[in-house]
C-alpha positions in Angstrom: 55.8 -21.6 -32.5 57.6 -18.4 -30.9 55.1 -16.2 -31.7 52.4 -18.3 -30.9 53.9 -18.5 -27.1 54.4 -14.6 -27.3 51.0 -13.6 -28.3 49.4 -15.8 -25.5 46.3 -17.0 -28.2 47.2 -21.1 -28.4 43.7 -21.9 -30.1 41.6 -20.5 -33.2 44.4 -17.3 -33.3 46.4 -15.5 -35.6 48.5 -18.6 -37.2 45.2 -20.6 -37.7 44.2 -17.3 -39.8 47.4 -17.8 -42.2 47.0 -21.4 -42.7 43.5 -20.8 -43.6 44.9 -18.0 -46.2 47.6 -20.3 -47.4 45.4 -23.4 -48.2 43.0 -20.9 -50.0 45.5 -19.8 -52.2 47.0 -23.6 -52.8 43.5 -25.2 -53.0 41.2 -22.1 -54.9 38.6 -22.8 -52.0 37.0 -19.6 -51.2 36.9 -20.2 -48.0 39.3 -22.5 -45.9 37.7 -23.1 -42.2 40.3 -24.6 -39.5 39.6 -27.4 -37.5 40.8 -29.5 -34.5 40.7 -32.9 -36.7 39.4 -34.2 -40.3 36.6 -36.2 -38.8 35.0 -33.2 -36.9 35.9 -31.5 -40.1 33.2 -33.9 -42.0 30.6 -33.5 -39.0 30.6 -29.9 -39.1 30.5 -29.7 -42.8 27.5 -32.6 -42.9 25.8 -30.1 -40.5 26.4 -26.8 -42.5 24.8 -28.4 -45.7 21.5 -28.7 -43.7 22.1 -32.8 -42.8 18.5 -33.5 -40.6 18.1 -36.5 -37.8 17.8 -39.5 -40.1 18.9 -37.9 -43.5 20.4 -40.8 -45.2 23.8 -40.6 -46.4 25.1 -42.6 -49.4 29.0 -43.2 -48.8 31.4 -46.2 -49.6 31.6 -49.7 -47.9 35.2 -49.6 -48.2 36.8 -46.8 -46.1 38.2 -45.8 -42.8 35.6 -45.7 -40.2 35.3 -41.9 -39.7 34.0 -41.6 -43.0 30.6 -43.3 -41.8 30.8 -42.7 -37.9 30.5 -38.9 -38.8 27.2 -38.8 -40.6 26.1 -40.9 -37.7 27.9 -38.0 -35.4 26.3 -35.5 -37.3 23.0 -37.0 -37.2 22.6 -38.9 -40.1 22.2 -42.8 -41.1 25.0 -44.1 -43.9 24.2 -46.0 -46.6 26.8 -48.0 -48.0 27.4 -48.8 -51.9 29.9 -50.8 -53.0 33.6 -49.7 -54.6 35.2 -49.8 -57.9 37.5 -52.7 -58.3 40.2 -50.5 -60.1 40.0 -47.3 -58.4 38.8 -48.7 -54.5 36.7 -45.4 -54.8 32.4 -44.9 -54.5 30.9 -46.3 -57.5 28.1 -44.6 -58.8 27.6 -47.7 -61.0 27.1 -49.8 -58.1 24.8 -47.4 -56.2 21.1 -49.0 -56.5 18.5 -46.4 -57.5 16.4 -47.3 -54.4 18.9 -46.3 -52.2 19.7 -43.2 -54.1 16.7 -42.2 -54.4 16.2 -42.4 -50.2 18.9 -40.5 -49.6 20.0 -36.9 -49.5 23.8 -36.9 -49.5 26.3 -38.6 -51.2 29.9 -38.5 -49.9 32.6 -40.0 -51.8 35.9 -40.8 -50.2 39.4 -39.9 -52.2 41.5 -43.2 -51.2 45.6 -43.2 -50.9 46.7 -41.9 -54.5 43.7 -40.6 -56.5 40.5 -38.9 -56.4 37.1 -40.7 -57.3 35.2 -40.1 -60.9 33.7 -37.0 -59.9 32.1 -36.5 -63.1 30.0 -40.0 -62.4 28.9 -39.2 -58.9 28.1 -35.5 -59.6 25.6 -36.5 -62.6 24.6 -38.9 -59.9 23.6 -36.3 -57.3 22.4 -34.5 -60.2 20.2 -37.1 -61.3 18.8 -37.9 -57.8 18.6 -34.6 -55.7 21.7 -35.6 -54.1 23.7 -33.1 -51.9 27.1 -34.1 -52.7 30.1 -33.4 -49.9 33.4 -34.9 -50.6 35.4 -36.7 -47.7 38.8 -35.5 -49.3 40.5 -36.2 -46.1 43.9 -37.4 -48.3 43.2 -35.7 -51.0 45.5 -32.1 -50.4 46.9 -31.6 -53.9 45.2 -34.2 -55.8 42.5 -32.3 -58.5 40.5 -33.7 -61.2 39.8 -31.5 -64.3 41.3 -28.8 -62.8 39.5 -28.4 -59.7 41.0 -29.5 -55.9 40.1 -32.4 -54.2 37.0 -31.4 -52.1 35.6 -28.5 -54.3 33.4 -30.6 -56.3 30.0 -30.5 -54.2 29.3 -27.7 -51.5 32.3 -29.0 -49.5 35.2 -30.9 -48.2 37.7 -31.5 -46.0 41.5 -31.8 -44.9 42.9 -34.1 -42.6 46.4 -32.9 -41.0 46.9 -36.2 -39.1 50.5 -37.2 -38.7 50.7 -39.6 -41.2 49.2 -37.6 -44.1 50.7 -36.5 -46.6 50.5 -32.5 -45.0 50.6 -33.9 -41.2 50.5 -31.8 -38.3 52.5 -33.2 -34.8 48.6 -34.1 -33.2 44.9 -33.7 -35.2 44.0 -30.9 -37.1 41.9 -30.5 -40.0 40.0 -28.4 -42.0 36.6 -27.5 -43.8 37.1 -26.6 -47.5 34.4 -24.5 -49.8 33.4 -22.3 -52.0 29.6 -21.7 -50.4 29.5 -18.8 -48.6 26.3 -19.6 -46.5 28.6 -23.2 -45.3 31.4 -21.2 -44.3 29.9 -19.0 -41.9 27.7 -22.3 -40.4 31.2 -23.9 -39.8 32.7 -21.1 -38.8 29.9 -21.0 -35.8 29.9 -24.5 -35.5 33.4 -24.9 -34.6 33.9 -22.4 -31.9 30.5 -23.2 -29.9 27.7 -22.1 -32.2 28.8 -18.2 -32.4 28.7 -16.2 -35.1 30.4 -13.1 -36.3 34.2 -12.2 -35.8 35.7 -14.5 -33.3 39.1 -15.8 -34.8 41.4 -14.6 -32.2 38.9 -12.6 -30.7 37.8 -13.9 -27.3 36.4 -11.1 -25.0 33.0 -11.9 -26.1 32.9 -15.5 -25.2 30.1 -14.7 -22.9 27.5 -13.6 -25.3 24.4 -15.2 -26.9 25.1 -17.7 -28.7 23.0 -18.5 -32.3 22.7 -22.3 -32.3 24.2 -25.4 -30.6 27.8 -25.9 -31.1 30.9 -27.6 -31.1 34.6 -27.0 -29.3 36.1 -27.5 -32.6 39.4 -25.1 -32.8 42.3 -25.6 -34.5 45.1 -25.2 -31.8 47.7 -22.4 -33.4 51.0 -24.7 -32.2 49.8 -26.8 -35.1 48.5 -24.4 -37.6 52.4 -23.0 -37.3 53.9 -27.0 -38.1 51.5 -26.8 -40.8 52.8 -23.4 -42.5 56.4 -24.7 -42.2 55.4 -27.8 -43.6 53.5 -26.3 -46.5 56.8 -24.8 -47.8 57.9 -28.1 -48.7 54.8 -29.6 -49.4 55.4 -29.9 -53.6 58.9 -31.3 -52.9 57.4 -34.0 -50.7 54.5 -34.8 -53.1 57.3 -35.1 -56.0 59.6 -37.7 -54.0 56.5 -39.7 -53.1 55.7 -39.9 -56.5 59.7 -41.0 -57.5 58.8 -43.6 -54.8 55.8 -45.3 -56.4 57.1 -44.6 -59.5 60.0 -47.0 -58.5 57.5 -49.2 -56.8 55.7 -49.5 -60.0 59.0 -50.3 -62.0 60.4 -52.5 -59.1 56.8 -54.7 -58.9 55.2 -54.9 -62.1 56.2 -58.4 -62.7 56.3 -59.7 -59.3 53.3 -62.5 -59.4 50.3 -62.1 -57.6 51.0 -58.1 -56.5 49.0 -55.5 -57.8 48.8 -52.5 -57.5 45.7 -50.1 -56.5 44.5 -48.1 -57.6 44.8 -49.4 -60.5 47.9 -48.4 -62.6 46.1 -45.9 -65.8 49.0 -43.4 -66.0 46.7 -40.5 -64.5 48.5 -37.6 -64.1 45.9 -36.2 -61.0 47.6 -38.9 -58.5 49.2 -37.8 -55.0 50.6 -40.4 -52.9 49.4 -40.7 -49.3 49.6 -44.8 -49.5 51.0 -47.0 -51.7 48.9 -49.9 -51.8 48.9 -53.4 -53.5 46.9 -55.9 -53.6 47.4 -59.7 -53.2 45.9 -62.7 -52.3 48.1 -63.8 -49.6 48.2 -60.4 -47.7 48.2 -62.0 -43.9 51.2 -64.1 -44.9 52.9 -61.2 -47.1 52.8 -59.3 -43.5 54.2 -61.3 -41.3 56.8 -62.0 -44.1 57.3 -58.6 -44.1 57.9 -57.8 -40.3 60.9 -60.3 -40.0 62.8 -58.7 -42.5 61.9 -55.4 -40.2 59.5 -53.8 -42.9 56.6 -52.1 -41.4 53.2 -52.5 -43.4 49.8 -50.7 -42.7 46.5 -53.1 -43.5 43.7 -51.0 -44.8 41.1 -51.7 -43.9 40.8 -55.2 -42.5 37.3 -55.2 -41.6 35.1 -53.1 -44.2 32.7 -50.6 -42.5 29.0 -52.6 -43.7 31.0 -55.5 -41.6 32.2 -53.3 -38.5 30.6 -53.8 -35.4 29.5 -50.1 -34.6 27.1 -50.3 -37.8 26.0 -53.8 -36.9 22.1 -52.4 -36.8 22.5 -51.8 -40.5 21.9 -55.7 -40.8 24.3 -56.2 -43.7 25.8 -59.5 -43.7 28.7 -60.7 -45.5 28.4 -60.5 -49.3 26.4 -57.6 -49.5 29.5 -55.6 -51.1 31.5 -58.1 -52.4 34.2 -55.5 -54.0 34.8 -53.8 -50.7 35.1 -57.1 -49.3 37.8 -58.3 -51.4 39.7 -55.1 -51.1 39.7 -55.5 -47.2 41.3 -59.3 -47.5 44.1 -57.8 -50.1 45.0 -54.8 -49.6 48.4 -53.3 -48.1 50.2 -50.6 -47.9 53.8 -50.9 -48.0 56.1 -48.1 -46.8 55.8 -44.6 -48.2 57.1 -41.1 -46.7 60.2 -38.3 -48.3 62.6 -39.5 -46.1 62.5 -43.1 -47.4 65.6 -43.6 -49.7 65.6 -45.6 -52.7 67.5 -48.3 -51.3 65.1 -48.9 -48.5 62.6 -49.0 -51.4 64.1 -51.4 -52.8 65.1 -53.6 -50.0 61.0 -54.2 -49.6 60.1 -54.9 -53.3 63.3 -57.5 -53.0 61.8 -58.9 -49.6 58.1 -59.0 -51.8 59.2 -60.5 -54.8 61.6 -63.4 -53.2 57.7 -64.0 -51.2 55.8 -63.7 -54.3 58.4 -66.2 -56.1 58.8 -68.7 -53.3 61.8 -67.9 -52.2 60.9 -67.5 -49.0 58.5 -69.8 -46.4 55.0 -68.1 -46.7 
């Protein structure tokens, strides 16, 4: 952060240059493109791939808003499909031929621990003409056959948000591919539509300009958190792991918890949430908060249902996976610092809930 104040350049600079190095060398992207957030990271990329006004979108009904509010940012109309019950992720099972066969994307999500069936969905873009971008927003260090989170398709993205499991101290995020011709359209796109060398170059901000842009740079104060953080990334992503493992140990028999995605023994998992499900979520909550445990609901409302997509007309019961997901699941706490007796203090303040030994 020193060197960021001494060289004057607090946006789209020299440190945004090494992070984008350093997540190429950790990810095998070819290219790495910084960002000011992961949801402007999907919009950019959407645009890159060639996303037209009204190109429908196939993504999942069960997901944090930004996943659907940026094809709609970017242009495009989503079309939700419902979730495996098991994994929480895009199923291209569930996807109805019609509506593949209207659409010209399909964007899976990577949810909390592990990454969708890529194999599925990429015979399922095959199959259709799909163009298939991944919103691999939590997905830094999860891979599937070998290949990172978000390298699947023609692209992906990073989310740096606080919370995740690499978490800058405000948004940041980042475009991740190995297309050379999306690279250089989200390399325009985030820094006002211009092309050519402008990474810590700004004496040219004045000249012509290729296409309509965005103010989308990564500020250097956090690409510099970032690179400090990455050196103790893999420790973090191992203690996480010691966590659910314990959570799995701790809550395997507790009735009516379960956890999700489901337990397979998949060795591609990174934990960003720990989630279970239950019936009684609402009333596991407030259980929860007076014993002084902090929960996270995800996602309470699913996205066909939310009121920004209302013109959709879907009703309840369209999706009735994603539904059911967004009545049970919860995410109980999960970060490195958190010791294992904290851990256990909340799968002892679940279970005596679960058992009855507590007023629901």
């Amino acid at each position: 952060m020193e060197e960021v104040f001494e060289d004057g350049k607090f946006s789209h600079s020299t440190q945004v240059g090494r992070l984008e190095q350093a997540l190429a060398d950790r990810t095998g992207a070819r290219h790495v493109i910084g960002v000011n957030s992961g949801t402007d990271a999907l919009v950019l990329l959407l645009k890159a791939c060639g996303l037209r006004p009204g190109d429908r979108v196939l993504v999942p009904a069960y997901s944090f808003v930004a996943t659907a509010s940026a094809v709609v940012l970017a242009g495009g109309v989503p079309v939700f499909a419902d979730i495996d019950p098991d994994t929480y992720a895009l199923d291209a099972g569930r996807v109805p031929a019609a509506a593949a066969d209207g659409a010209r994307f399909v964007m899976p999500v990577h949810l909390f621990s592990r990454m969708a069936d890529m194999a599925s969905l990429t015979a399922l873009a095959r199959r259709h003409g799909l163009t298939l971008v991944e919103d691999s927003a939590e997905g830094i260090g999860m891979r599937q056959d070998g290949v990172h989170a978000g390298l699947h398709g023609r692209g992906g993205v990073l989310s740096f948000f606080p919370t995740k499991t690499l978490g800058a101290l405000g948004d940041a995020g980042a475009v991740l591919t190995d297309d050379p011709e999306v690279a250089e359209a989200v390399s325009a796109l985030r820094h006002h539509g211009r092309a050519g060398r402008t990474l810590a170059h700004f004496p040219g901000i004045s000249t012509e300009t290729g296409r309509p842009g965005h103010n989308s740079k990564m500020d250097d104060l956090q690409a510099a958190v970032l690179l400090a953080k990455l050196t103790v990334l893999d420790e973090e992503i191992v203690r996480r792991a010691a966590l659910a493992a314990l959570y799995d140990r701790l809550l395997k028999d507790v009735p009516g918890v379960t956890r999700r995605p489901a337990l397979t023994g998949a060795s591609d998992e990174v934990f960003y949430v720990y989630l279970v499900e239950t019936e009684r979520r609402d009333a596991l909550v407030a259980h929860l908060e007076r014993e002084g445990i902090e929960t996270e609901t995800y996602y309470p409302v699913p996205l066909h249902l939310q009121p920004c997509f209302a013109g959709l007309g879907h009703r309840p019961g369209d999706f009735p996976v994603a539904e059911a997901a967004a009545a049970r699941a919860l995410a109980l706490p999960l970060y490195p610092d958190l010791t294992d007796a904290q851990a256990r203090r909340v799968c002892d303040a679940v279970r005596a809930f679960s058992t009855g030994r507590t007023p629901a």
